[in-house]
N, C-alpha and C positions, 0 to 999 in steps of 0.2 A: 606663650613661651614656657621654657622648664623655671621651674623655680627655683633647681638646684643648680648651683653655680658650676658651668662646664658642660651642664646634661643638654645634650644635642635634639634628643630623640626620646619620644615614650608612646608606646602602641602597646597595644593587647596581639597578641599571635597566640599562634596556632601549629598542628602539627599540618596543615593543611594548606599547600605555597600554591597558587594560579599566577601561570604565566599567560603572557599574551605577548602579540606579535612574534608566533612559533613562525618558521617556515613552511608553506607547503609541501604537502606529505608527510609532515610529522606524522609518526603513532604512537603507541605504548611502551612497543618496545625502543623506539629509539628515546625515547624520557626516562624510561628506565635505565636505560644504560647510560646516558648523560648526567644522571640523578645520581646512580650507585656511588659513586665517590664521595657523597656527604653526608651517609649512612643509609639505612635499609630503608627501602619501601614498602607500604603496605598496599597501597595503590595509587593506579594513576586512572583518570578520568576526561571522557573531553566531554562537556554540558549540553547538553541537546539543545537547539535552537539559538548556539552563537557559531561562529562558523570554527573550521577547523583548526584557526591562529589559535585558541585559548585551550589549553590543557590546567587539570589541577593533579598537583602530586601529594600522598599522602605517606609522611613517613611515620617511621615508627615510632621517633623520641621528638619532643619539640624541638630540644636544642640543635637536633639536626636539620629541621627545618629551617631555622634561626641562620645557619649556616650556609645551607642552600641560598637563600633569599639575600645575605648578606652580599654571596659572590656572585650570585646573577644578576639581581635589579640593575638594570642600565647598563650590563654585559653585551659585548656583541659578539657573544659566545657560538650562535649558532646562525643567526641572521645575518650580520652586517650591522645592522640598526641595530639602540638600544634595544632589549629585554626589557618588556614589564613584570613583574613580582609583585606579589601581594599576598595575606593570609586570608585566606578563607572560615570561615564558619568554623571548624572543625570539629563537626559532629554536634549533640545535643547540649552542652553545655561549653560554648565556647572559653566563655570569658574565666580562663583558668591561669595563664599565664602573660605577663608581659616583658616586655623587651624595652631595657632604658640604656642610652649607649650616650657617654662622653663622662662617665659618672663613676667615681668610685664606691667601693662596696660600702665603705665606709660612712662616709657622705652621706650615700642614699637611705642605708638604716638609719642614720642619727635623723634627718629631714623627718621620716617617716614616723618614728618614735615621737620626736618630737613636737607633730599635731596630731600626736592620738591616733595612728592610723595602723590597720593589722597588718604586722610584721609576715613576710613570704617562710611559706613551710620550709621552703630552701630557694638557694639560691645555684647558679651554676657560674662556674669560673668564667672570667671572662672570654668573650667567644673572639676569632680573628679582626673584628673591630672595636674591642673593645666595650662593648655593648655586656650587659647583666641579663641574662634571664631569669623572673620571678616565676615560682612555683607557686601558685593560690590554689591550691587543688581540692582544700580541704575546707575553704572559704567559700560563703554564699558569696555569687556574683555580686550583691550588690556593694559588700565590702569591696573587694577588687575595682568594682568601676569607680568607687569612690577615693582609692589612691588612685587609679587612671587621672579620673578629674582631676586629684593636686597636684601630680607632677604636670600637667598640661596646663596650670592656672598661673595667670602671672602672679 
């Protein structure tokens, strides 16, 4: 569970959202144009060797990603059936950013402060549900996964 009273949610993201359960015949272009309303893409991708349900979309800012994934996961935006969502890898150095949602900015600096742990280069306003995205960009990974592990610890 969060350890911060209210926090719902804490994952690591990425600028990199895969879907699944696409409809047949998706392609590029239609994820691209489905996608352009949550900010710019850098690319979209479907993975060789899962079939054609699963696309990954790469946008240009995380927090647009953040956004994307907020309004789609469990969307029956284009299928019928929920939409899967998830972050991907996002290139060589993933573990740069996380996403804590049910939490104030407030809160979550003092929590963090408070057991010693490194403070996010920045922060972004809260996104349409409320969620915080942490910028660690200037942070070795293993900082980052080690506030990961405390907001995730009971």
């Amino acid at each position: 569970g969060i350890v911060i009273e209210g926090a719902t949610e804490a994952i690591a993201v990425s600028r990199e959202v895969c879907f699944g359960g696409l409809p047949p015949g998706v392609h590029e272009g239609h994820l691209r144009e489905a996608c352009a309303e949550y900010g710019p893409i850098d690319s979209v991708h479907f993975p060789r060797g899962r079939g054609a349900d699963v696309a990954a979309v790469v946008f240009s800012r995380v927090e647009d990603a953040v956004f994307a994934w907020e309004s789609l996961r469990g969307s029956e935006k284009w299928t019928g059936r929920p939409l899967a969502a998830h972050f991907g890898n996002g290139g060589p150095r993933p573990l740069q950013h996380l996403y804590v949602a049910g939490v104030s900015q407030k809160s979550l600096l003092k929590e963090l402060a408070g057991h010693g742990l490194d403070l996010p280069d920045r922060r972004s306003e809260p996104t349409r549900n409320g969620g915080l995205v942490l910028d660690y960009s200037s942070k070795p990974a293993g900082k980052v996964q080690a506030v990961l592990v405390h907001l995730r610890s009971c």
